[in-house]
VOPAGU-2260 file (C-alpha; in pm, 1 decimal, decimal comma):
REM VOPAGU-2260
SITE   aa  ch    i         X         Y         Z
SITE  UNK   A    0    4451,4   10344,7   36345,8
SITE  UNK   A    1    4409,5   10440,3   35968,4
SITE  UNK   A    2    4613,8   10766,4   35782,3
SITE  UNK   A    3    4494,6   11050,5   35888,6
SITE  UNK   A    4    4481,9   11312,0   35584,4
SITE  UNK   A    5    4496,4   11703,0   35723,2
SITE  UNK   A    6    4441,1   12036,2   35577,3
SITE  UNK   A    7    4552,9   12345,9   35725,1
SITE  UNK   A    8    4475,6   12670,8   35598,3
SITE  UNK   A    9    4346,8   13051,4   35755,2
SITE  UNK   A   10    3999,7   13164,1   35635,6
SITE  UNK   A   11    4019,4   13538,9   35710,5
SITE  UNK   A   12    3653,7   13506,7   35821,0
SITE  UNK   A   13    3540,6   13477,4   35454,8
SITE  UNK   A   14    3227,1   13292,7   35326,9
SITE  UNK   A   15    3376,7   13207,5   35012,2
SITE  UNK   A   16    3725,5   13072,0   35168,0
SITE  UNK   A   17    3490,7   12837,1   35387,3
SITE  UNK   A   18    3311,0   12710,8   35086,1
SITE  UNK   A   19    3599,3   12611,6   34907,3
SITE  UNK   A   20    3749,3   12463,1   35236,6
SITE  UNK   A   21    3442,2   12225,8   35257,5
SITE  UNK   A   22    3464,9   12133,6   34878,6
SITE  UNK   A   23    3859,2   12095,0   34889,3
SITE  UNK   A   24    3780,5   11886,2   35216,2
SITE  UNK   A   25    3531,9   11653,3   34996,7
SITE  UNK   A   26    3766,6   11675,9   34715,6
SITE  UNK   A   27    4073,0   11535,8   34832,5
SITE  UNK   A   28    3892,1   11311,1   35113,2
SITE  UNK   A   29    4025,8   11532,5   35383,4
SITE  UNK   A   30    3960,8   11386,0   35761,5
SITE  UNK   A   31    4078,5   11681,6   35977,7
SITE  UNK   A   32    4060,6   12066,8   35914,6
SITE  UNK   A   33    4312,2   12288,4   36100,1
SITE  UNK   A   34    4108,3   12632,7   36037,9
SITE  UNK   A   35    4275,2   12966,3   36173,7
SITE  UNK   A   36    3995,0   13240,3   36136,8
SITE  UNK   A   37    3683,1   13041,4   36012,0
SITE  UNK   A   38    3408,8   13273,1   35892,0
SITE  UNK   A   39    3189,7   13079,2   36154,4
SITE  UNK   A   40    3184,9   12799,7   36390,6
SITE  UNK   A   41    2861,3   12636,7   36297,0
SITE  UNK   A   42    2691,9   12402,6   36561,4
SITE  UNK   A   43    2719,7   12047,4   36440,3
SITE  UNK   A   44    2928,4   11788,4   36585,5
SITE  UNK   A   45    3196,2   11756,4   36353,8
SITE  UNK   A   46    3296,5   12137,8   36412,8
SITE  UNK   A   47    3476,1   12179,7   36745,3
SITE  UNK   A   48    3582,3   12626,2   36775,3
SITE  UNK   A   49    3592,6   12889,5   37090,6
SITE  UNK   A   50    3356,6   13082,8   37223,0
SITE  UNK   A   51    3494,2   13392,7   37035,4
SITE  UNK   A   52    3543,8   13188,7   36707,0
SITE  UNK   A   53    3929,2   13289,5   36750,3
SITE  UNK   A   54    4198,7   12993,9   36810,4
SITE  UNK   A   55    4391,7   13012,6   37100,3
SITE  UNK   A   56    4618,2   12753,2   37303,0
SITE  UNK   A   57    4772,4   12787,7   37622,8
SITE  UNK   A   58    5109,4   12586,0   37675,4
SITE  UNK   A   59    4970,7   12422,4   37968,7
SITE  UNK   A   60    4757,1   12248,4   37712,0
SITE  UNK   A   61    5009,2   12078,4   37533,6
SITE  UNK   A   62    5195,5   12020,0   37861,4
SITE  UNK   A   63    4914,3   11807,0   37997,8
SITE  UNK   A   64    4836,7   11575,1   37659,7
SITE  UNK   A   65    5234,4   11496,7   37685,0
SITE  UNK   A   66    5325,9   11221,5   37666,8
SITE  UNK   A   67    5026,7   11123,4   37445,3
SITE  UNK   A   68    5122,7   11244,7   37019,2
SITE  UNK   A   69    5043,5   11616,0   37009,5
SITE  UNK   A   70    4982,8   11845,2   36659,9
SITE  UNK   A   71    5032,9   12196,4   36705,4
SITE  UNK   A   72    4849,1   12424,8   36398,7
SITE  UNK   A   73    4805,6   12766,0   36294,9
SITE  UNK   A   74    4851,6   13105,4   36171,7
SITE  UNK   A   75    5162,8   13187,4   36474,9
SITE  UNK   A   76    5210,3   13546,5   36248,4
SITE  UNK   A   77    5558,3   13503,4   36414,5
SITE  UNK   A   78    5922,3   13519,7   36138,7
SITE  UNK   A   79    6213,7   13316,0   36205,5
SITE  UNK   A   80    6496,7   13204,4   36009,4
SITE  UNK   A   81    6464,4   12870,9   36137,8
SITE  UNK   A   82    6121,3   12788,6   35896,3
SITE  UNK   A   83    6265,5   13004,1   35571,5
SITE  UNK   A   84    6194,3   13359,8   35703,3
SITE  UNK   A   85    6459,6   13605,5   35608,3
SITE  UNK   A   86    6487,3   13733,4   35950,9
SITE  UNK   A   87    6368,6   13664,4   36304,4
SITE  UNK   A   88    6135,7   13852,4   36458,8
SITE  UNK   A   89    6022,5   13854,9   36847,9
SITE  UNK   A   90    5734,9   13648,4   36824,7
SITE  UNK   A   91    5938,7   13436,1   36585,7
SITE  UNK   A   92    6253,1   13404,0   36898,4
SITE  UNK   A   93    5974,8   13360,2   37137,4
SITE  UNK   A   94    5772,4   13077,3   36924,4
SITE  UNK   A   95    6117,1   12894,8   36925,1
SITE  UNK   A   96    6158,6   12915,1   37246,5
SITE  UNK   A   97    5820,9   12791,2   37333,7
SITE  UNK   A   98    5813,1   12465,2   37060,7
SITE  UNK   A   99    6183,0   12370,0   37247,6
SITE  UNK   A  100    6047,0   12381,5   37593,8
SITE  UNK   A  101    5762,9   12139,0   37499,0
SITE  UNK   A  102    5973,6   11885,5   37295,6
SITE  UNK   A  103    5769,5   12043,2   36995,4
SITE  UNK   A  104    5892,9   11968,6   36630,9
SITE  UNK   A  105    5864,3   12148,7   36357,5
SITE  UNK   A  106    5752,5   11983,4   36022,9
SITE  UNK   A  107    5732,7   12241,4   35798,4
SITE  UNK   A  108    5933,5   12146,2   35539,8
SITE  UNK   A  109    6080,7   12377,1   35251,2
SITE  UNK   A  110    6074,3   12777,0   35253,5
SITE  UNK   A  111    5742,0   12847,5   35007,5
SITE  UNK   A  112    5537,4   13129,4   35108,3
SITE  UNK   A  113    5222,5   13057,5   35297,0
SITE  UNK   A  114    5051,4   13400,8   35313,6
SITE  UNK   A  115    5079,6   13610,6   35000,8
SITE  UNK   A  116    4952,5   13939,5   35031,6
SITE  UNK   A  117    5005,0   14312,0   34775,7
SITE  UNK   A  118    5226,8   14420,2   35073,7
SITE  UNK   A  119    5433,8   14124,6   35054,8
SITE  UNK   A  120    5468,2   13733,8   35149,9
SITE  UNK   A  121    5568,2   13563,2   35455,3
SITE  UNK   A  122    5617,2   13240,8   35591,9
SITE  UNK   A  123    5337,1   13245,7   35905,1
SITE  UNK   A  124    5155,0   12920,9   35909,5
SITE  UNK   A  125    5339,2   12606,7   36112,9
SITE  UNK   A  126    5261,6   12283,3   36196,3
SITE  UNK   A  127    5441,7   12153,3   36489,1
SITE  UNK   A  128    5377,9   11831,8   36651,5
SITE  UNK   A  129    5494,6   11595,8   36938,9
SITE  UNK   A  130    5876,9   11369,5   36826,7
SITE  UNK   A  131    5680,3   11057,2   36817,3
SITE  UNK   A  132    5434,7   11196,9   36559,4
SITE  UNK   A  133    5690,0   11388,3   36372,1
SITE  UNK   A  134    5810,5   11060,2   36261,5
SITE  UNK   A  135    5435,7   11010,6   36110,5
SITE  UNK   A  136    5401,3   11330,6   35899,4
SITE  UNK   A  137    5390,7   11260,6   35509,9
SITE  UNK   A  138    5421,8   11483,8   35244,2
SITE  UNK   A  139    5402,9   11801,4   35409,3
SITE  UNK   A  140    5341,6   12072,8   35130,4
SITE  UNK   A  141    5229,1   12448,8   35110,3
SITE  UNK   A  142    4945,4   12427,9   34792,8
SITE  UNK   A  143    5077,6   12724,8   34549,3
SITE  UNK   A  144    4861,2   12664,5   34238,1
SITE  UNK   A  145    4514,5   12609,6   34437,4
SITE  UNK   A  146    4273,6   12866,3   34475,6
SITE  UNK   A  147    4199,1   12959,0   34856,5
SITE  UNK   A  148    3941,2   13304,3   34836,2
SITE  UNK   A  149    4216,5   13390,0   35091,2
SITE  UNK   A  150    4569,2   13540,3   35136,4
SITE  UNK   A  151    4667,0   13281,7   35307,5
SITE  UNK   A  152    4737,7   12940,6   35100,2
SITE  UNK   A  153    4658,2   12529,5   35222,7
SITE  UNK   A  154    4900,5   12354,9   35363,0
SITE  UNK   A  155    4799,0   11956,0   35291,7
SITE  UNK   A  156    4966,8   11658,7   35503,4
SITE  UNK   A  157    4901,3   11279,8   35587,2
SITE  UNK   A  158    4975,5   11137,1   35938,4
SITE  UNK   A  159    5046,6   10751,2   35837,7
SITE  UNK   A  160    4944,3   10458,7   36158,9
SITE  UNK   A  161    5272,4   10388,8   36277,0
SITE  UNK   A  162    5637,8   10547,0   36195,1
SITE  UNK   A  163    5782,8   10159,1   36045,9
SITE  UNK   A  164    5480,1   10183,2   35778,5
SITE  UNK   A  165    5622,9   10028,5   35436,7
SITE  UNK   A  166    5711,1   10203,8   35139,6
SITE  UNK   A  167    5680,4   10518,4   35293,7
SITE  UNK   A  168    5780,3   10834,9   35085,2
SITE  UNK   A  169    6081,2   10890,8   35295,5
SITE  UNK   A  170    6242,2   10565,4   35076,6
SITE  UNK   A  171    6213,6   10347,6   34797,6
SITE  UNK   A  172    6086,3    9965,9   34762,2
SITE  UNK   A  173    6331,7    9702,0   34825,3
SITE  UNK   A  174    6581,6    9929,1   35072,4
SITE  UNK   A  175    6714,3   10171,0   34802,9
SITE  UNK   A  176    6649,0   10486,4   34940,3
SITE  UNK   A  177    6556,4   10833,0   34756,9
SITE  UNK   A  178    6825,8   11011,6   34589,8
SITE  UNK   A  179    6864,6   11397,7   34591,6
SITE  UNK   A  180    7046,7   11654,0   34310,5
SITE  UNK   A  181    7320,9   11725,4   34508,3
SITE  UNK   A  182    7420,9   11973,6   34236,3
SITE  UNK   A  183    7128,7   12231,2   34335,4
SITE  UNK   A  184    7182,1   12202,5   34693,7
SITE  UNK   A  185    7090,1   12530,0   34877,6
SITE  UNK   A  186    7368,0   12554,5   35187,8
SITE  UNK   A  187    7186,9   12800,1   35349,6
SITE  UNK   A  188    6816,3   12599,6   35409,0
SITE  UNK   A  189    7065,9   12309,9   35487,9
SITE  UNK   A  190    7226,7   12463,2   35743,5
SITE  UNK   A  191    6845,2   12614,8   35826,2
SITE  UNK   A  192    6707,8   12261,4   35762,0
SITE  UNK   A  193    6928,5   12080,3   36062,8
SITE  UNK   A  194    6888,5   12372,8   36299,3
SITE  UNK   A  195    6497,0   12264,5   36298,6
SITE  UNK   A  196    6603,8   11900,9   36242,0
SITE  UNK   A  197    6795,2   11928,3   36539,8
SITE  UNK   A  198    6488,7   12042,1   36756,0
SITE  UNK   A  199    6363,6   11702,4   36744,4
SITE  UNK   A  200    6451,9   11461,0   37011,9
SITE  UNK   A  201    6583,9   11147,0   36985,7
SITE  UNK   A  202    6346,8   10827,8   37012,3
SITE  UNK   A  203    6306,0   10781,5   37407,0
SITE  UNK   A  204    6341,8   10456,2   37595,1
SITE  UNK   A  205    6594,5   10164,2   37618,7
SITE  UNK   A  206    6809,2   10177,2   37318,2
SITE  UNK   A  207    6653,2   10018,4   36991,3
SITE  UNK   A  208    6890,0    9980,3   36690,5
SITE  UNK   A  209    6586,5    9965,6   36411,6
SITE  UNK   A  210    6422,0   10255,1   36641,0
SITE  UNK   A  211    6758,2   10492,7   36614,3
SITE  UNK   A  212    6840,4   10419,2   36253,5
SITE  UNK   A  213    6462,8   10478,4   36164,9
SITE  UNK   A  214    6500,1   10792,9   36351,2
SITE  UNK   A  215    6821,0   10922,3   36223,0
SITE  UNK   A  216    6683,8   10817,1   35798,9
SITE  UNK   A  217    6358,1   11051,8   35885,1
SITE  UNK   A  218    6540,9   11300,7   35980,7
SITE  UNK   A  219    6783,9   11283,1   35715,7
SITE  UNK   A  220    6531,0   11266,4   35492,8
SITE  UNK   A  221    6431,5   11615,7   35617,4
SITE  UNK   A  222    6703,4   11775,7   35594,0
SITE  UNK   A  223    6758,3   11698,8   35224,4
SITE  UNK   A  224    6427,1   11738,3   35084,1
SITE  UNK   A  225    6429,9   12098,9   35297,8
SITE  UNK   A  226    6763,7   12177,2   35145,0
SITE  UNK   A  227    6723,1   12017,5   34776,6
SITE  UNK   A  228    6510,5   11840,0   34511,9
SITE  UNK   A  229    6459,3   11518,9   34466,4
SITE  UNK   A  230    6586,2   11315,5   34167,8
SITE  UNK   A  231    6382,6   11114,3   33945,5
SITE  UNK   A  232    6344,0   10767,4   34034,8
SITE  UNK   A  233    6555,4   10521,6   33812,0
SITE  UNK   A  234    6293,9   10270,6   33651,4
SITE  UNK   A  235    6428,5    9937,8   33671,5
SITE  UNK   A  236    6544,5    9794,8   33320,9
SITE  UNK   A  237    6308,7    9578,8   33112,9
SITE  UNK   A  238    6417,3    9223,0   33038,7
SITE  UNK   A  239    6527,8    9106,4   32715,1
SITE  UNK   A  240    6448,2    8749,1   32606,0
């Protein structure tokens, strides 16, 4: 199977957010579309919506695709502390509570706002998706500077073939690994960073070395790029003759 390149983003039933979806879609050579209230479901085969042109999913849902990889997406309009809210609501406790009882992670990554409204901005749109396929999930990022005709901003990911793909962002060619500024490390969205971290399972079956330390560098990976930035990659030196 090739990457899969997703955008996820909340329409609020508005012509013009629809039209830019489709041209951001054709733009960035988008293959899926997570929509949360489309303006309308139009009838061609490529566009898949409810009867009420609403999303909704029932837990038995996800239950009975298990073990096969599952992506969970949306507008949840639920607060927790445990994706960068400053508090936890209900709806936030009971989303938790849900995600753990399916073996659902979380790959939101970072704390940027993903609806901004005059009222104020919140952090409402998740992605959460089966452990296998967590593994998968590449450059998760809320889109701040890209205009949406909504309130609600895109969220943009890539789900690569297989979790041992080379050169994947999570490290460098030739086995150095990335490299964080440990200097502007923010203890709280660490400590926020491995309580999400730590809803994700580890790898399941007979014990695989590669598997486990494959496991344990993604989700290092996460909690450091959740926590701090990056640091530039060092170029490797010219030769002199």
């Amino acid at each position: 199977m090739a990457e899969i390149r997703l955008l996820q983003a909340n329409l609020n039933h508005c012509a013009a957010a629809q039209d830019l979806l489709l041209q951001s879609m054709a733009q960035w050579l988008i293959h899926v579309a997570v929509v949360s209230e489309p303006y309308m479901v139009p009838a061609r085969d490529n566009w898949v919506g409810d009867l009420t042109g609403t999303a909704a999913l029932v837990s038995r849902l996800v239950r009975w695709a298990h073990p096969s990889p599952v992506l969970v997406a949306g507008d949840f309009n639920a607060k927790s502390v445990a994706w960068g809210s400053p508090a936890t609501n209900a709806r936030g406790q009971a989303l938790e509570e849900w995600a753990v009882s399916l073996g659902l992670v979380l790959t939101n990554r970072g704390s940027v706002n993903t609806c901004v409204r005059q009222q104020g901005s919140s952090i409402v749109d998740l992605t959460f998706t089966s452990a296998t396929l967590a593994r998968r999930v590449q450059d998760w990022s809320v889109l701040e500077e890209v205009e949406t005709a909504s309130d609600h901003r895109y969220i943009r990911y890539r789900i690569q073939p297989s979790p041992a793909a080379p050169n994947s962002p999570g490290r460098a060619p030739g086995g150095a690994g990335p490299r964080w500024v440990l200097g502007r490390l923010d203890r709280e969205l660490l400590v926020e960073a491995v309580l999400v971290q730590s809803w994700s399972p580890a790898p399941e079956g007979p014990v695989d070395v590669e598997v486990e330390a494959e496991w344990l560098v993604d989700a290092m990976s996460r909690v450091c790029d959740a926590s701090m930035p990056r640091a530039r990659p060092c170029l490797p030196r010219r030769q002199v003759y």
